[in-house]
Structure formats: structure tokens, C-alpha cells
N, C-alpha and C positions, 0 to 999 in steps of 0.2 A: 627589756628593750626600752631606749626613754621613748619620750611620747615625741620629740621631734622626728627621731628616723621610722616611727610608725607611722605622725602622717606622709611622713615622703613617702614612704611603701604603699601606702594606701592611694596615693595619689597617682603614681606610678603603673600600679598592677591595671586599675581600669584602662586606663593611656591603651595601655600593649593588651587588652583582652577586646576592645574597640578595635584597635588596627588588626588584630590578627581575625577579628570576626569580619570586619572590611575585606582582608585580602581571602578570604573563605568565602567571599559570595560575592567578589571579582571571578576569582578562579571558578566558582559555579556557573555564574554566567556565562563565560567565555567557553565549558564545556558546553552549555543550551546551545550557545549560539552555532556551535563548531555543531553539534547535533543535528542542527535545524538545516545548516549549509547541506550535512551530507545526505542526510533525508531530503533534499529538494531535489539535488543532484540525484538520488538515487531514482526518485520519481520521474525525474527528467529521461532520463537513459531507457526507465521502462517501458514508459509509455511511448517514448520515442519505436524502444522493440516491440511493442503490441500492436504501433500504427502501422510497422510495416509487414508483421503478419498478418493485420486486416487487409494490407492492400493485395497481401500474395493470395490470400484467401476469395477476395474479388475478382481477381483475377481467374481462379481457377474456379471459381461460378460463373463466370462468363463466357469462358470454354465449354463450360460444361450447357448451357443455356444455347451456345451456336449447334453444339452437336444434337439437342434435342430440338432444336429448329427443323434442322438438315433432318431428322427421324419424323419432322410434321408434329410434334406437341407441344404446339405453340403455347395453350395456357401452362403447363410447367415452364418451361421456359419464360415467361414471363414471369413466374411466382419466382424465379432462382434469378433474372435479373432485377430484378424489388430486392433482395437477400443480398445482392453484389453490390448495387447502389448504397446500400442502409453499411455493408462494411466499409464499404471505398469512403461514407461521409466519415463513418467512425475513425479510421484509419489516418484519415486528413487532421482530424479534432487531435487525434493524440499525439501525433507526428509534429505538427504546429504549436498544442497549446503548451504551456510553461507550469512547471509542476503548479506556484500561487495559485494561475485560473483554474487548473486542472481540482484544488481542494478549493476554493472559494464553488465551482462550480458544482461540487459535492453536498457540500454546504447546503446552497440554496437550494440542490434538490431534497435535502433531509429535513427542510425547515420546510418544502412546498407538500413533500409527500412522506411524512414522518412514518404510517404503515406500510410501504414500499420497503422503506430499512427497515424496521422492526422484522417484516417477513424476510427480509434476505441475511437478516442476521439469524433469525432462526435456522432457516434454510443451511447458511452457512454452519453452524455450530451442527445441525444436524448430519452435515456429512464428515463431517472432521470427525465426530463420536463414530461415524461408520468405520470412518479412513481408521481412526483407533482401534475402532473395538477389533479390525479384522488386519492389521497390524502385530497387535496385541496377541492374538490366537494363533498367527504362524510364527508368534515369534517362542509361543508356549510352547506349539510341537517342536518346532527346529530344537527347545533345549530338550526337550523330553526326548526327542529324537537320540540327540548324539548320548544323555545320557543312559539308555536303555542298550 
């Protein structure tokens, strides 16, 4: 090959391994970004549905706090309206807050109470290994089952 159309080739190939690594982490981006919209949105929707089974949940502490009125045991009834109040603010928080505050607000609980998460992440891994372990074993019998 002479040596003028090798440096054109050589000059050339970088050009087009630049643009195509350009448009490779455009296109990455644009997936983050499109990720990041659905994940807010998704957060959005839920917490929206968790505030308002807190407030159905409130509500039906509150029922339950008139009826143990009317039966005279006032101090329950007031430990079960304490427990309606604490959903009904919860409820309110998640109903209102916008997925950002809702992890900014996580956030700053994980940076104020770092052993908080550590134990609820324990906690959490330790029921999932249950939720598994005993998933796991009916799902051994059910085959052992049909193939016996």
C-alpha cells in the first residue's frame, strides 16, 4: 500500500472510532437518563399508593379507637389514635412528596443514622434468605411431589 493512502487510512480510522465512541455514550446517556425519568416516575406512583393505604389504614384506627372509647378503654384508644396520627402524617409525606425529596430525604437519613440502615438492611436480607429458603423447599417438594 504506498504510504500516502496509509496516512489517509490512518487518519480516517481514528475520525470514525471517535464518532462512533461519541455516539456510544450519547446513546448511554440517553438510556441513564430515560432510566432515571422511569425510576422517579415509578417512585412517584408508589409512594403516591402507599400514602394512601396509610391514610386507609388511619382511618380504620380511628374506627377502631371510637369503638374502644364506647367499650371505656380510653388508654388503648389513645395508644391506637398516637398509631393513626403517626399514619395519617406518613401518608400525607408520601402522597405529597416528589420521588427527588422522597431520596434526597433518605439520603440524609442514611448520612444522620448510618446503623439504622445497616440494621434494616440486615434485617431486610434476612427475611428475603427466609422468603428463599422457604420458597426454595416447597418448591423442592411440589417437584418431588409430581415426580414420585
Amino acid at each position: 500500500m504506498p504510504q500516502a493512502a496509509n496516512d489517509q487510512l490512518s487518519s480516517v480510522l481514528p475520525d470514525q472510532l471517535q464518532d462512533t465512541a461519541e455516539q456510544a455514550m450519547q446513546a448511554a446517556q440517553e438510556v441513564s437518563e430515560r432510566a432515571q425519568r422511569t425510576l422517579r416516575a415509578q417512585l412517584d406512583q408508589r409512594s403516591t399508593d402507599a400514602g394512601e393505604t396509610a391514610a386507609s389504614v388511619s382511618q380504620a384506627a380511628r374506627s377502631a379507637s371510637e369503638q374502644l372509647r364506647e367499650q371505656g378503654q380510653d388508654v388503648a384508644a389513645r395508644v391506637i389514635d398516637e398509631a393513626a396520627e403517626r399514619a395519617e402524617q406518613l401518608g400525607r409525606y408520601l402522597r405529597e412528596a416528589s420521588a427527588d425529596r422522597i431520596l434526597r430525604d433518605v439520603e440524609e437519613f442514611g448520612r444522620q443514622q448510618p446503623w439504622a440502615v445497616i440494621l434494616g438492611g440486615v434485617v431486610a436480607g434476612f427475611a428475603a434468605s427466609r422468603f428463599l429458603k422457604a420458597s426454595s423447599s416447597s418448591r423442592y417438594q411440589s417437584r418431588n411431589g409430581r415426580a414420585g
